[in-house]
C-alpha positions as CSV (number, residue, x, y, z in Angstrom):
1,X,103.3,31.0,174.1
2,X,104.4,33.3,171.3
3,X,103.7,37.1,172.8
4,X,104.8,39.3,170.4
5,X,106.3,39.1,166.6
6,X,108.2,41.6,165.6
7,X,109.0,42.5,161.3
8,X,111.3,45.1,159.5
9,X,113.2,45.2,156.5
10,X,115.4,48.0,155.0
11,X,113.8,50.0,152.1
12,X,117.0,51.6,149.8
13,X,116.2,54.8,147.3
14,X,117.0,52.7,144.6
15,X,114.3,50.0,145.8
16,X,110.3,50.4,145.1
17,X,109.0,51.0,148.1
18,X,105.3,49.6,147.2
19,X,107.1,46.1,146.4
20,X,109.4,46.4,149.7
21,X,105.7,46.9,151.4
22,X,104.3,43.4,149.4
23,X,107.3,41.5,150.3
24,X,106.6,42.4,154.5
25,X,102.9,41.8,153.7
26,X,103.5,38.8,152.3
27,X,104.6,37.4,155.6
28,X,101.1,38.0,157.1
29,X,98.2,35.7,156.7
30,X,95.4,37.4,154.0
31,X,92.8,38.2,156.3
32,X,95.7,40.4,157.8
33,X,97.2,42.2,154.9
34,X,94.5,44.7,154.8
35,X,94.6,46.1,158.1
36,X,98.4,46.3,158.6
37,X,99.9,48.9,160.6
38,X,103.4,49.4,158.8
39,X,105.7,52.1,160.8
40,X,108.9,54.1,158.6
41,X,111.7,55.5,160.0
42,X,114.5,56.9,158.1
43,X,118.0,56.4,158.7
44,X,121.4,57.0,156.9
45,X,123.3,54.1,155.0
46,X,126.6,53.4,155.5
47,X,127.7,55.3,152.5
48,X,125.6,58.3,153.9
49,X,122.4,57.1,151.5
50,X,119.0,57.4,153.0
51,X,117.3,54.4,154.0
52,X,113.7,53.7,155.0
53,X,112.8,51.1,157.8
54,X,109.4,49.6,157.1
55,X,108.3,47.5,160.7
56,X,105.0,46.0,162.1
57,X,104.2,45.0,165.7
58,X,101.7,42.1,166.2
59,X,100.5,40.9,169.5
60,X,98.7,37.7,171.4
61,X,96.9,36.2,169.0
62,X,97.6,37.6,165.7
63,X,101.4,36.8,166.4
64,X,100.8,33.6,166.2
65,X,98.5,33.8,163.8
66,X,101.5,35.4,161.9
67,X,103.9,32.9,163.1
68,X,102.1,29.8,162.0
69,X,101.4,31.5,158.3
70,X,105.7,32.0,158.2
71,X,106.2,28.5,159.4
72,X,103.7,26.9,157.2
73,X,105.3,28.9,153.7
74,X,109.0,27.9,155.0
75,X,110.3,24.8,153.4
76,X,111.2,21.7,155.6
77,X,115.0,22.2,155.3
78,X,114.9,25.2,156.4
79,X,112.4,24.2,158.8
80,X,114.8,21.7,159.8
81,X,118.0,24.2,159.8
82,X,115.7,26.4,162.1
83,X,115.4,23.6,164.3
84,X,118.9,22.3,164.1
85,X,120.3,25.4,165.0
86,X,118.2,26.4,167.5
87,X,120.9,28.1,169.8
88,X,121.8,30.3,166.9
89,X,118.6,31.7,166.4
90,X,117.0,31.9,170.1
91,X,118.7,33.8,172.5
92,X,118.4,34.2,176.0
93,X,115.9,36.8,176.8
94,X,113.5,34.2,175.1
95,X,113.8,35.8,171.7
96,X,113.3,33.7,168.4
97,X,115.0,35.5,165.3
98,X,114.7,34.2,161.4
99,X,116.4,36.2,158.7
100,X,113.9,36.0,155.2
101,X,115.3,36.4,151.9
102,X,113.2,39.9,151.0
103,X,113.0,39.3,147.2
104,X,111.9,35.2,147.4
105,X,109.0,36.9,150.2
106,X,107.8,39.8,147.2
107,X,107.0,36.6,144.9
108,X,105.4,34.9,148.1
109,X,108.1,32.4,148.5
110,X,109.8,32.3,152.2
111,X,113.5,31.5,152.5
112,X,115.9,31.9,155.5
113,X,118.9,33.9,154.1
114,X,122.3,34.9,155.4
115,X,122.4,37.9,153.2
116,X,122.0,41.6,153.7
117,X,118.8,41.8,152.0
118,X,116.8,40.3,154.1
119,X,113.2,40.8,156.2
120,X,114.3,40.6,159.9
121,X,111.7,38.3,162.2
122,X,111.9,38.7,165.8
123,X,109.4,36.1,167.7
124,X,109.1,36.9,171.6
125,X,107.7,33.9,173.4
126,X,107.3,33.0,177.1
127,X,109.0,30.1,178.2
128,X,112.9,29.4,179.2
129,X,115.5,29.0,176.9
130,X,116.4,25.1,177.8
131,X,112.6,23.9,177.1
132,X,113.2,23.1,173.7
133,X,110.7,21.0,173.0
134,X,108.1,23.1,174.1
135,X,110.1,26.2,171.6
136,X,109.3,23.5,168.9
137,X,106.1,23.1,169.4
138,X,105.1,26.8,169.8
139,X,107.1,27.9,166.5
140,X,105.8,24.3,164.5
141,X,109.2,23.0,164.3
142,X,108.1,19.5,164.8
């Protein structure tokens, strides 16, 4: 059971923040978009630049509402990497993380991405870490 799902991204000063906002949105189902609670804080860069993180919280139901819209938009090899690489991404407190490329998810495209520019995903689900097939099958891995 997916308990909680868990979104930020970094918003630089030399990034729009309205399209940094579309490109977290974009990760929600419609019906959800609307009524999204985003949350800022602001933090220094490494070269001393202000940053803005953008995050939003979604609980129960609606994080897996949330989860099954992400899995559905991913394509099936990177479905397929998720699933592969399992132990990198799932860690031992039960904790799911994907990495989204944040300028494929502003056009509505998702894409994991090993790069810095990314829209962080943290899934929180109840079950132990060596009941893999039942991880699958919450997260539609296959």
């Amino acid at each position: 059971m997916i308990s909680k799902v868990s979104i930020s991204l970094i918003c630089h000063a030399t990034e729009d923040q309205s399209r940094v906002e579309q490109a977290l949105l974009n990760l929600l189902p419609e019906g959800m978009r609307g009524s999204a609670q985003l949350k800022y804080a602001v933090a220094k860069g490494h070269h001393g630049n202000e940053i803005r993180v953008a995050s939003l919280e979604e609980e129960g139901s609606a994080a897996k509402s949330v989860v099954d819209y992400i899995t559905k938009l991913l394509p099936p090899g990177d479905l397929l990497r998720l699933r592969d690489g399992v132990d990198r991404y799932f860690d031992s407190r039960s904790t799911f993380f994907m990495r989204l490329d944040k300028q494929k998810a502003f056009s509505g495209q998702l894409r994991l991405s090993d790069s810095d520019d990314i829209i962080r995903v943290k899934i929180s689900v109840q079950l132990h870490k060596g009941d893999r097939s039942k991880l699958f099958q919450i997260l539609n891995l296959g």
